[in-house]
Phi, psi and omega in degrees: 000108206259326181234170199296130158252150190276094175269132172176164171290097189327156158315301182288283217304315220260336177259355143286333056083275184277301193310337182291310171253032088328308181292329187274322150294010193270286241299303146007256164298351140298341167287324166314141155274148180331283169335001189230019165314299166338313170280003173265020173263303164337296177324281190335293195325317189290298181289319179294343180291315181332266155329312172301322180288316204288289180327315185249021136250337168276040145232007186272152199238123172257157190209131192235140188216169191296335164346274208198144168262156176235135175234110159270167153204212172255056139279316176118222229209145183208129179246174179194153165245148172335314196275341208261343213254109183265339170185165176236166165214215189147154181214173169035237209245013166264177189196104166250148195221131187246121220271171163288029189247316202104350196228031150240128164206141159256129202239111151301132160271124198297338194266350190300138179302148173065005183327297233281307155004307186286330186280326157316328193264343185263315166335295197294315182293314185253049177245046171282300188324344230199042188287135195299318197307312145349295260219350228287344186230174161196081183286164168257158207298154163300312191275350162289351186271292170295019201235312219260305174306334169257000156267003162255003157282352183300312198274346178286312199300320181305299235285324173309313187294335192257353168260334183269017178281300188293330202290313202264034170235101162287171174057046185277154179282152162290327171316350220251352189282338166324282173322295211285293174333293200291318181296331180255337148300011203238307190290310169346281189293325167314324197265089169188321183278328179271332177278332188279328161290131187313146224231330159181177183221132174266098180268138188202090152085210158310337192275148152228146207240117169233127201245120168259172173288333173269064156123179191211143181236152172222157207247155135269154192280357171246021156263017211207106202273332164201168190229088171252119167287106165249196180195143167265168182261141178208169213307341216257023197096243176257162344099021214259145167232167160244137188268095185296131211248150168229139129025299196259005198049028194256198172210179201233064234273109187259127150175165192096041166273130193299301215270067156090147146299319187289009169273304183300313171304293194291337182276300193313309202288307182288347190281324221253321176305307197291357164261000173272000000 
């Protein structure tokens, strides 16, 4: 990479943004009658905070050079040269990087066009960060586990409040079973989604160990055809997992790591280069 590259959020996103919450305070305050003005300053107060957040994370810029990384934002700018970045840390779909002092880090923002580029790039420069032996377990955090236990006690709780509604209601229509049917195929697939995941991973030698909450599978690294950080897109944004690509062409979906995905995704990409 001979010249500096640039990340950052087109100019139209950041002018859909604001226009999106202005109209939404127009709307507001025009629905109101004069007399209830007085109650939208909370409200107001509630959206600029809103807006400000939004705005200043969809305006921070990243800039990677053969060097040093830059993150500006509208706070200003904060650098590392490559050589200056002493240890990472991370949660989700994040990845901070800590200067040896301690009173620098640097946080890429995950929704930036191109993150997974940026993960590449601290990888490629840096992958002393990333040692497997380090590395040797990797669970997933209490609070994605407890984030997953309590929306499936939300829906198990929906799903409950709506059968003893039908159980103490004669004559209920049947169209009325509809909401109940989608909820529990809905719960269905979520514990199907918590049970089917790997729950943490064991790098031990060649082997890699995926630990379920029922049983365990272990991998060899030449069953294991690539190591990718990807992401689906959803309402709430990017999406990132990591994709064990195997051998057999089937893939293996990793995420809810306590240390970052983009940490893992790099121990993993090394565990699997140094076995090749």
């Amino acid at each position: 990479m001979n010249e500096p590259r640039v990340y950052k959020n087109s100019t139209a996103v950041l002018i859909l943004i604001l226009v999106f919450f202005v109209a939404l305070l127009a709307a507001i305050f025009f629905g109101l009658e004069s007399e209830s003005w007085t109650t939208l300053i909370p409200v107001v107060l509630l959206g600029v905070f809103i807006l400000l957040s939004v705005f200043f994370i969809a305006s921070s810029k990243v800039t990677l050079s053969e060097d040093e990384i830059i993150i500006r934002n509208l706070l200003g700018e904060k650098s590392l040269r490559w050589n200056e970045i002493n240890r990472v840390s991370g949660s989700g779909s994040r990845i901070k990087l800590h200067n040896f002092d301690g009173d620098v880090t640097l946080t890429p923002n995950p929704q930036l066009p191109g993150y997974e580029e940026i993960v590449e790039w601290i990888g490629r420069k840096r992958p002393d960060l990333f040692p497997p032996q380090d590395y040797s377990e990797m669970k997933r955090g209490f609070g994605f586990l407890l984030g997953m236990g309590v929306v499936a006690l939300m829906f198990l709780g929906f799903l409950t409040m709506m059968a003893f509604q039908f159980l103490n209601s004669p004559d209920v229509p049947v169209a009325l079973f509809a909401p109940m049917l989608i909820t529990f195929i809905v719960l269905m697939i979520f514990l199907w989604f918590i049970f089917s995941a790997p729950q943490s991973l064991m790098l031990e030698g060649k082997s890699l160990t995926l630990k379920y909450l029922f049983g365990e599978k272990t991998l060899l690294a030449d069953e294991i055809a690539a190591v990718d950080f990807a992401y689906t897109r959803t309402r709430n944004g990017k999406q990132y997992y990591i994709s064990l690509q195997l051998a057999n062409r089937r893939n293996i979906r990793i995420s809810g790591l306590g240390i970052g995905l983009p940490t893992a995704y790099l121990v993993l990409k090394n565990w699997l280069a140094s076995h090749k």
